[in-house]
BALUMDO-417422 format. One record per residue (C-alpha): residue in one letter; x, y, z. Coordinates in Angstrom, 1 decimal, decimal comma, always signed. Layout:
   aa        X        Y        Z
    a        X        Y        Z
...
This chain:
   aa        X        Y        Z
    x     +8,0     +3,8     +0,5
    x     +6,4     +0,8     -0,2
    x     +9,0     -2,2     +1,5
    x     +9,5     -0,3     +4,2
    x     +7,8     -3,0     +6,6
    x     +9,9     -6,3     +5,1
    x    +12,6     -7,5     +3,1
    x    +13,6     -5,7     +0,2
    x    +16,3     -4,0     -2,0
    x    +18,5     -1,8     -1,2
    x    +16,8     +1,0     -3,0
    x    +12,7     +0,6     -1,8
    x    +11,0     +2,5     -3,4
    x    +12,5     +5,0     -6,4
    x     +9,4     +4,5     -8,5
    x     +7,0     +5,5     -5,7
    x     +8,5     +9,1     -5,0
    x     +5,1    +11,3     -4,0
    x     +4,5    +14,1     -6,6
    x     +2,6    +17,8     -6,4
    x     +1,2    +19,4     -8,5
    x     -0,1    +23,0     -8,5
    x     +0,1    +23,5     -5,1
    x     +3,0    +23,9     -2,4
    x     +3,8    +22,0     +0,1
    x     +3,7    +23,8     +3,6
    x     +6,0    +23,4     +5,5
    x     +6,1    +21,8     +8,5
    x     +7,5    +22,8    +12,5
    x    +10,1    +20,7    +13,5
    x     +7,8    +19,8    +16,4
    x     +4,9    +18,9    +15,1
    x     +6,0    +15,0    +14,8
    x     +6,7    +15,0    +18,8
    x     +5,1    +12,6    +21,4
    x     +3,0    +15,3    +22,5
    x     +1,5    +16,0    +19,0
    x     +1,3    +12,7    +18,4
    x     -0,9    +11,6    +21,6
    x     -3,1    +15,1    +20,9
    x     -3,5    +13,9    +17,2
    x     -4,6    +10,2    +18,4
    x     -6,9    +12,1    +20,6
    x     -7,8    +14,8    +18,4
    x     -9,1    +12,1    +16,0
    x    -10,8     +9,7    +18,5
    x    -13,1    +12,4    +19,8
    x    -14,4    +13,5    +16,3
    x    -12,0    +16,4    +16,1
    x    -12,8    +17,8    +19,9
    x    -10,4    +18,5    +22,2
    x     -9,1    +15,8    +24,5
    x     -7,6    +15,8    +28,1
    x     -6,2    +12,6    +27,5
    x     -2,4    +12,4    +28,7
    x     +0,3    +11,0    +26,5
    x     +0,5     +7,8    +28,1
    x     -3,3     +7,2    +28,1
    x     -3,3     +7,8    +24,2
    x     -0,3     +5,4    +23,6
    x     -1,9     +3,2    +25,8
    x     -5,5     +3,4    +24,2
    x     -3,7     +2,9    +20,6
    x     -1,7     -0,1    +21,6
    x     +1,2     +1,6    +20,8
    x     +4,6     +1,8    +22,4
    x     +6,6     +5,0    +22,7
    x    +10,0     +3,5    +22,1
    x    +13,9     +5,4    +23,5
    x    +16,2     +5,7    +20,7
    x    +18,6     +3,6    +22,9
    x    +15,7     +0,8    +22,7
    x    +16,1     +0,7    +18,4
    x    +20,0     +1,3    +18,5
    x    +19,8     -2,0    +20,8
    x    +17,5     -3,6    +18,7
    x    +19,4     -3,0    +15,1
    x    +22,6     -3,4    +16,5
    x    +23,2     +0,7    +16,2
    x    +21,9     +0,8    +12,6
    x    +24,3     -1,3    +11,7
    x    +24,4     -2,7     +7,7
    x    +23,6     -6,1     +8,7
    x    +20,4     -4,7    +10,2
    x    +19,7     -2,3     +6,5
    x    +16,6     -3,3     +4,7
    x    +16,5     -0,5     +1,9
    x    +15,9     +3,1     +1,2
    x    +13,0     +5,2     +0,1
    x    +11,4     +8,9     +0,5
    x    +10,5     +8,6     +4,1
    x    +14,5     +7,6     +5,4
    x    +16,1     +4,2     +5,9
    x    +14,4     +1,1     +7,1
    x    +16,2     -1,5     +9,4
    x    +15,0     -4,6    +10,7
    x    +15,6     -5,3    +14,6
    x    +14,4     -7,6    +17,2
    x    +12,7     -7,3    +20,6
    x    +11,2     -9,9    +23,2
    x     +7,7    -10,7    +22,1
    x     +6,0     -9,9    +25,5
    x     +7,9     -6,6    +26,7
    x     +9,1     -5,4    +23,1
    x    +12,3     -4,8    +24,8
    x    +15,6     -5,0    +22,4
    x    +16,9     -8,5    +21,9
    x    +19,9    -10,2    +20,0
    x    +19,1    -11,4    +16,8
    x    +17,4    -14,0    +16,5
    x    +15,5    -13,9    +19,8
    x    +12,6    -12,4    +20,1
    x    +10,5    -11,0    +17,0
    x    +11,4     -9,2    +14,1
    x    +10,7     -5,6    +13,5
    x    +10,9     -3,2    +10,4
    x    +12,1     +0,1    +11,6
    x    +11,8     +3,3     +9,8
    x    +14,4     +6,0    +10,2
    x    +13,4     +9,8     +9,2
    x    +16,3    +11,5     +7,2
    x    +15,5    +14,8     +8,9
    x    +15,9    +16,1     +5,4
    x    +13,4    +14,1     +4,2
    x    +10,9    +15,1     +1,0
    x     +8,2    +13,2     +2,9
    x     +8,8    +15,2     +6,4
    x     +7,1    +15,1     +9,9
    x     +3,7    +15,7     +8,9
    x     +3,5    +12,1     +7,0
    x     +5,8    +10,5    +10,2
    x     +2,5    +12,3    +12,6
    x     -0,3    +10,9     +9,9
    x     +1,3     +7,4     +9,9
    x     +1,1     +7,1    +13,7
    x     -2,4     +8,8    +14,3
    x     -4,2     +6,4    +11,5
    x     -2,2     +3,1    +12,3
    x     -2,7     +4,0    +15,8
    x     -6,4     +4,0    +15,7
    x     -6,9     +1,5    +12,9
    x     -6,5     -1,9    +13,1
    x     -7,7     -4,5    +10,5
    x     -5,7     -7,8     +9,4
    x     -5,8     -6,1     +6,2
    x     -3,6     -3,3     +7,3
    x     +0,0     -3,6     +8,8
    x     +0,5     -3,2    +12,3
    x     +2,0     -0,2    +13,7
    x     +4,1     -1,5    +16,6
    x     +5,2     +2,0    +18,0
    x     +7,0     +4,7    +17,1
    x     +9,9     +7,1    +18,8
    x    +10,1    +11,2    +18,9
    x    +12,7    +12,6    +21,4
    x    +14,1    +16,2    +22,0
    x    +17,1    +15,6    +19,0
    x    +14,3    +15,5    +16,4
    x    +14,8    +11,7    +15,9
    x    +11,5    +10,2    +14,4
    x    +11,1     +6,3    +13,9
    x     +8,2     +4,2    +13,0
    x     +8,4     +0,3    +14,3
    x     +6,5     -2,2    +12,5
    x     +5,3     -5,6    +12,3
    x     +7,6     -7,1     +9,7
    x     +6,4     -8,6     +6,4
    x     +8,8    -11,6     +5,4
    x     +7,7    -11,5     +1,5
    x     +7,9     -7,9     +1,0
    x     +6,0     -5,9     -1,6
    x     +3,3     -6,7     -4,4
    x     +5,9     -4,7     -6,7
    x     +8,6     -7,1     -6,5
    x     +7,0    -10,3     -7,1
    x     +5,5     -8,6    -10,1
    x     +8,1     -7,1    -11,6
    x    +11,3     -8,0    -10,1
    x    +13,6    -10,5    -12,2
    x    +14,3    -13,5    -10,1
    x    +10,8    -14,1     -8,3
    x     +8,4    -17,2     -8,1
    x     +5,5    -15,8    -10,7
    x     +2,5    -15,0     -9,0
    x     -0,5    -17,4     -9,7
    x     -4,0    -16,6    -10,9
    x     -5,5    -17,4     -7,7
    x     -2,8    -15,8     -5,5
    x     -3,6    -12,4     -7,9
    x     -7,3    -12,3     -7,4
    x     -6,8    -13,3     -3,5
    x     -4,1    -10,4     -3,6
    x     -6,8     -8,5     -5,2
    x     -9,4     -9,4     -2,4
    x     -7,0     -8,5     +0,5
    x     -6,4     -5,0     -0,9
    x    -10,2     -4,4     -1,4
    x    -11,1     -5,6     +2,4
    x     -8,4     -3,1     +3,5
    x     -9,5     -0,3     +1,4
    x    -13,4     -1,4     +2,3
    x    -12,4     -1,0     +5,7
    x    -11,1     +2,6     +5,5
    x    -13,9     +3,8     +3,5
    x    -16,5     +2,9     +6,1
    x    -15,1     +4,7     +8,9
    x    -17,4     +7,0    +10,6
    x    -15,3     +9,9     +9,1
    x    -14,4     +8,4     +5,7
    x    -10,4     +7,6     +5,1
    x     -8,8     +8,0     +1,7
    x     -5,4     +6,7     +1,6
    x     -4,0     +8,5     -1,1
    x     -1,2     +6,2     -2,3
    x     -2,5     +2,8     -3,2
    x     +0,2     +1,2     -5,3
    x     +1,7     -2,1     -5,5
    x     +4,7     -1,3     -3,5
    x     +2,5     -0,2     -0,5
    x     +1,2     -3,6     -0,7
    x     +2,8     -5,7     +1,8
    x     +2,8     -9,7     +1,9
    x     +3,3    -11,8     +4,6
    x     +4,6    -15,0     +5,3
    x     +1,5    -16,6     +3,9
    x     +1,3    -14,1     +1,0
    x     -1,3    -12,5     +2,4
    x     -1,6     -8,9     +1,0
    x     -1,7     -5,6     +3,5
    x     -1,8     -1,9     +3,4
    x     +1,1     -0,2     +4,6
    x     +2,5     +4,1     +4,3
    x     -0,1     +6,0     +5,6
    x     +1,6     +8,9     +5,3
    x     -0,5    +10,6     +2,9
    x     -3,7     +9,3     +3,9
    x     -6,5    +12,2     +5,3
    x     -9,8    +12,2     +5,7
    x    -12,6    +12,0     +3,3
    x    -15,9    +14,2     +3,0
    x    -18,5    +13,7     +5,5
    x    -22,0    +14,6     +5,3
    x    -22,9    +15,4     +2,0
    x    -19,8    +16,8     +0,5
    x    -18,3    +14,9     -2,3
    x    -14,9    +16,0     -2,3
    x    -12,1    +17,2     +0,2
    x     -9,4    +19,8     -1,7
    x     -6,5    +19,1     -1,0
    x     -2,4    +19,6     -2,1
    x     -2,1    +16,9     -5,0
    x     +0,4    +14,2     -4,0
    x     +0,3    +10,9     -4,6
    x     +2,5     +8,4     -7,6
    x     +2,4     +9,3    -10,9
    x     +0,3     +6,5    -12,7
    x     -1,3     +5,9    -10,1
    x     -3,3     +9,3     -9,0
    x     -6,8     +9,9    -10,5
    x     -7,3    +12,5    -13,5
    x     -9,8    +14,4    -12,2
    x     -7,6    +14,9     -8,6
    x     -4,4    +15,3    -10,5
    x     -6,7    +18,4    -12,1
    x     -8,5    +19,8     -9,4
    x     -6,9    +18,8     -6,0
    x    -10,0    +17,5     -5,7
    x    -10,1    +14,2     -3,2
    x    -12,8    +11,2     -2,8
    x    -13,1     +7,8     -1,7
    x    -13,5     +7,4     -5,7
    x     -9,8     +8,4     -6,1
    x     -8,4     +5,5     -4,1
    x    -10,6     +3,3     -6,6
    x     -9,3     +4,4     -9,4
    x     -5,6     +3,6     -7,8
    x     -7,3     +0,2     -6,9
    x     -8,3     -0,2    -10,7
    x     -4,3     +0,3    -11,5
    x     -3,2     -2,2     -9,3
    x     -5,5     -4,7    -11,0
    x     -4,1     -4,1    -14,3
    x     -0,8     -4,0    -12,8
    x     -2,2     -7,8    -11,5
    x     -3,1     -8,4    -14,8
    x     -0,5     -7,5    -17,0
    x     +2,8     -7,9    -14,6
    x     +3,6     -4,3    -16,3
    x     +4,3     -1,3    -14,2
    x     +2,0     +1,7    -13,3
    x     +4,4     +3,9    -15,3
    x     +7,7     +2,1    -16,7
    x    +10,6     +4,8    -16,9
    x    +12,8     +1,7    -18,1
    x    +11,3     +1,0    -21,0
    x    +12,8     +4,7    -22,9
    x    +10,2     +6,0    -24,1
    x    +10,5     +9,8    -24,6
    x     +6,7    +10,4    -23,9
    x     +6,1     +8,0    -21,3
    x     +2,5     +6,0    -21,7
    x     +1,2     +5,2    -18,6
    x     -0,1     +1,5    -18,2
    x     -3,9     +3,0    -18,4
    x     -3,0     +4,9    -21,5
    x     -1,8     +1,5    -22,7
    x     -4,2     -1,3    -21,7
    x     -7,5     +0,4    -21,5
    x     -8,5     +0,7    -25,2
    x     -8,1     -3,3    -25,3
    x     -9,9     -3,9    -21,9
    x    -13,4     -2,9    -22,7
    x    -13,5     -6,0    -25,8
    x    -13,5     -9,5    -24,0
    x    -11,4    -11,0    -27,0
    x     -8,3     -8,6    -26,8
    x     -7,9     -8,8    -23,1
    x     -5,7    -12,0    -23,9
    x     -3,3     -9,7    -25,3
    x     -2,4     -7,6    -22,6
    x     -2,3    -10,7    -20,1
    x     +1,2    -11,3    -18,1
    x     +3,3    -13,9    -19,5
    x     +4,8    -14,5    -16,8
    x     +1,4    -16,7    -16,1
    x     +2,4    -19,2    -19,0
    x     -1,4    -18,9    -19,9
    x     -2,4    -20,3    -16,0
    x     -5,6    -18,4    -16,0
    x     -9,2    -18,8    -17,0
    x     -9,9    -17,0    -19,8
    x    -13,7    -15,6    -18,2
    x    -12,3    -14,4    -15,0
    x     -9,2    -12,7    -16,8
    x    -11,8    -10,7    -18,6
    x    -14,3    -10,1    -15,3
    x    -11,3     -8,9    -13,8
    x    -10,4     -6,7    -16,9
    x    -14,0     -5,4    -17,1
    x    -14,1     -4,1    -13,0
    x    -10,9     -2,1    -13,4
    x    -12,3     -1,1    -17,1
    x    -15,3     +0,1    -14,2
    x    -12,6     +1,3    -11,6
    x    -10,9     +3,8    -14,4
    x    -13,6     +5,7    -15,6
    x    -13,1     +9,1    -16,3
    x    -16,0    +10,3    -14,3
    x    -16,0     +9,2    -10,3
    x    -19,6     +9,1     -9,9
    x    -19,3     +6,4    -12,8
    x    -16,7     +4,3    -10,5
    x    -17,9     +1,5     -8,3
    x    -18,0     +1,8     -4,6
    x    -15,2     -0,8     -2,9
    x    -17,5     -2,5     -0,5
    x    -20,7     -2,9     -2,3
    x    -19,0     -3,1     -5,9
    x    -15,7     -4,3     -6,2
    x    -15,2     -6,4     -3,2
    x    -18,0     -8,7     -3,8
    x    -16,8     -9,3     -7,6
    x    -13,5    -10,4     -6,2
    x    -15,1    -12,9     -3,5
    x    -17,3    -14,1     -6,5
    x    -13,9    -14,9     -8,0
    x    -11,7    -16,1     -5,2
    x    -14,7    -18,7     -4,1
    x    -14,7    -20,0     -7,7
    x    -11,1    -20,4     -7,2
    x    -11,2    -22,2     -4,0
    x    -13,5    -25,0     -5,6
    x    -11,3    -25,7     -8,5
    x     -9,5    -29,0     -8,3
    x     -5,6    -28,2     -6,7
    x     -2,8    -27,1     -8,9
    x     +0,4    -27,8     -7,6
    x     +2,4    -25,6    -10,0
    x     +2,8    -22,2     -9,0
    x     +0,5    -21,7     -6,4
    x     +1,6    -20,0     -3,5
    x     -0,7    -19,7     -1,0
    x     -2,2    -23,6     +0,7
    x     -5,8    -22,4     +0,5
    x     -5,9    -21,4     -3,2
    x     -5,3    -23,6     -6,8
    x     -5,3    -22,7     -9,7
    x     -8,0    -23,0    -12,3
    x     -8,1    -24,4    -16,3
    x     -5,7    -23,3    -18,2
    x     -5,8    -21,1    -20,4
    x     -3,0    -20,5    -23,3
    x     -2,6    -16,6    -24,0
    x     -1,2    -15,3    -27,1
    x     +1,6    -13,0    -28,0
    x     +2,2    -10,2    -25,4
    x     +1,5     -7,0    -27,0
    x     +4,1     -4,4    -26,5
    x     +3,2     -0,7    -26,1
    x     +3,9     +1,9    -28,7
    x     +7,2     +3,6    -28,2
């Protein structure tokens, strides 16, 4: 659920249910999300797979995570209370609550800092084992490019919650597509872009690789600055090491979103999460969504299906630009942009570029270029960025019903 970690509506994520395909989910003991699975995990992980003698606390501890009492987030949301309700999605409800800054105890609100608290519906599609995988990566990863996993509770009623910094502009997916929102300039988009590609950068050069599985724009979080960060590791797992290509795995992930040749095989790469990446930059692009239910169509075209036949010829990538950018753009980086996720969506991952040494250093190229334009004071939402000449698009083509 991608606004789990800010504000949102009230339903957070009904576009971003996970899917399978071909294989079954297993599932999972109602004790493998507690504290002491969670600490062996952390440890598991930490040592390269190897057992550990670390203790609970030391884990916790080690991780910079606090193991917090149910009484603690009743306190701190006011017992759940609908004033405290943020939204709903596949994981359970989210709440916001507040805690001192120092001792993370519960506070009234208003004192304190805020918090974005996930609830598990013990029914929940997701279940414990994506609760267990968003605490052992968040616990051990930290980059400002990935949301910060505050702490987390497990206790003997089967009560799992995950406490998180909180993200006061919400998701990527509603400034793009929701009615009612401040557009999104060019340079906020490519700086958007940037952000995402540092995070993902980030996992991919971990010692054991780390594939996140669900890149999507509603699993991109923006803080108060708009700056972009992961968030909903639940179906991240690690990559291949040594001189494997793939992992095979279950196939879940969002529909639109997933790459073909995963969708196909089960097979898993650091070259799936590009091709995700490569949706989110048309999704950038175009303000259109991964795969739009609303729009009726009885054999639903996915965004790909749509845009890439006009992405690989500089002249029609006009046509597929959001409106929504009243032609705000420059026309060369529109299509430089257009041409890396034309790169990011081959059909072939040994054909896709790798994040740090390929995509992230187009989208620096870009932002820098931004950053020396002369200010726009327009639409630009973030102080450090402007936005460049404009450029007037044409007609916004439609796609085929």
């Amino acid at each position: 659920m991608g606004n789990c970690c800010c504000t949102g509506s009230a339903k957070c994520a009904n576009a971003s249910t996970p899917f399978e395909s071909k294989v079954t989910r297993s599932t999972t003991s109602s004790n493998s999300g507690s504290a002491a699975s969670v600490t062996a995990k952390l440890a598991s992980r930490r040592s390269g797979g190897s057992s550990s003698a670390f203790s609970g606390s030391d884990v916790a501890a080690s991780a910079g995570l606090k193991s917090f009492s149910m009484n603690d987030l009743r306190a701190a949301t006011k017992n759940f209370g609908s004033n405290s309700y943020l939204g709903e999605g596949g994981f359970g409800c989210v709440y916001k609550g507040w805690m001192d800054e120092a001792t993370l105890a519960p506070t009234k609100p208003g004192v304190g800092r805020m918090v974005a608290i996930k609830k598990l519906k013990k029914e929940s599609f997701q279940g414990h084992r994506e609760w267990l995988a968003e605490v052992t990566y968040l616990g051990e990863l930290h980059h400002e490019n990935l949301v910060k996993l505050v702490g987390y509770c497990s206790d003997p009623d089967n009560n799992k919650l995950l406490v998180y910094e909180y993200m006061l502009r919400g998701s990527l997916e509603n400034h793009l597509f929701r009615r009612g929102t401040q557009p999104l300039s060019w340079p906020m988009r490519v700086s958007i872009a940037v952000d995402v590609a540092r995070g993902m950068s980030f996992l991919h050069a971990q010692d054991n690789p780390v594939i996140f599985r669900d890149l999507k724009s509603s699993n991109v979080l923006l803080d108060s600055d708009f700056r972009a960060k992961l968030s909903d590791f639940g179906l991240a797992r690690d990559g291949p090491t040594g001189d494997k290509s793939h992992v095979s795995t279950r196939v879940v992930g969002t529909r639109g979103y997933a790459a073909p040749e995963y969708i196909a095989t089960g097979h898993l790469s650091v070259k799936s999460d590009i091709y995700s990446f490569g949706v989110v930059l048309l999704e950038l692009l175009t303000g259109r969504r991964a795969m739009d239910e609303a729009r009726g169509s009885t054999a639903a075209v996915t965004l790909v299906d749509w845009a890439k036949p006009q992405l690989g010829e500089r002249r029609k990538v006009i046509r597929i630009m959001d409106t929504r950018l009243a032609g705000q753009y420059p026309k060369k980086q529109a299509q430089e942009v257009a041409a890396l996720a034309l790169r990011c969506l081959e059909d072939d991952p040994k054909n896709r570029p790798g994040m740090a040494d390929g995509v992230l250093p187009e989208l620096e190229r870009l932002q820098q270029q931004n950053h020396h334009k002369t200010p726009y004071t327009g639409t630009s939402l973030r102080s450090d960025t402007s936005t460049p000449p404009v450029h007037r698009s044409g007609r916004h083509s439609k796609p085929k019903s």
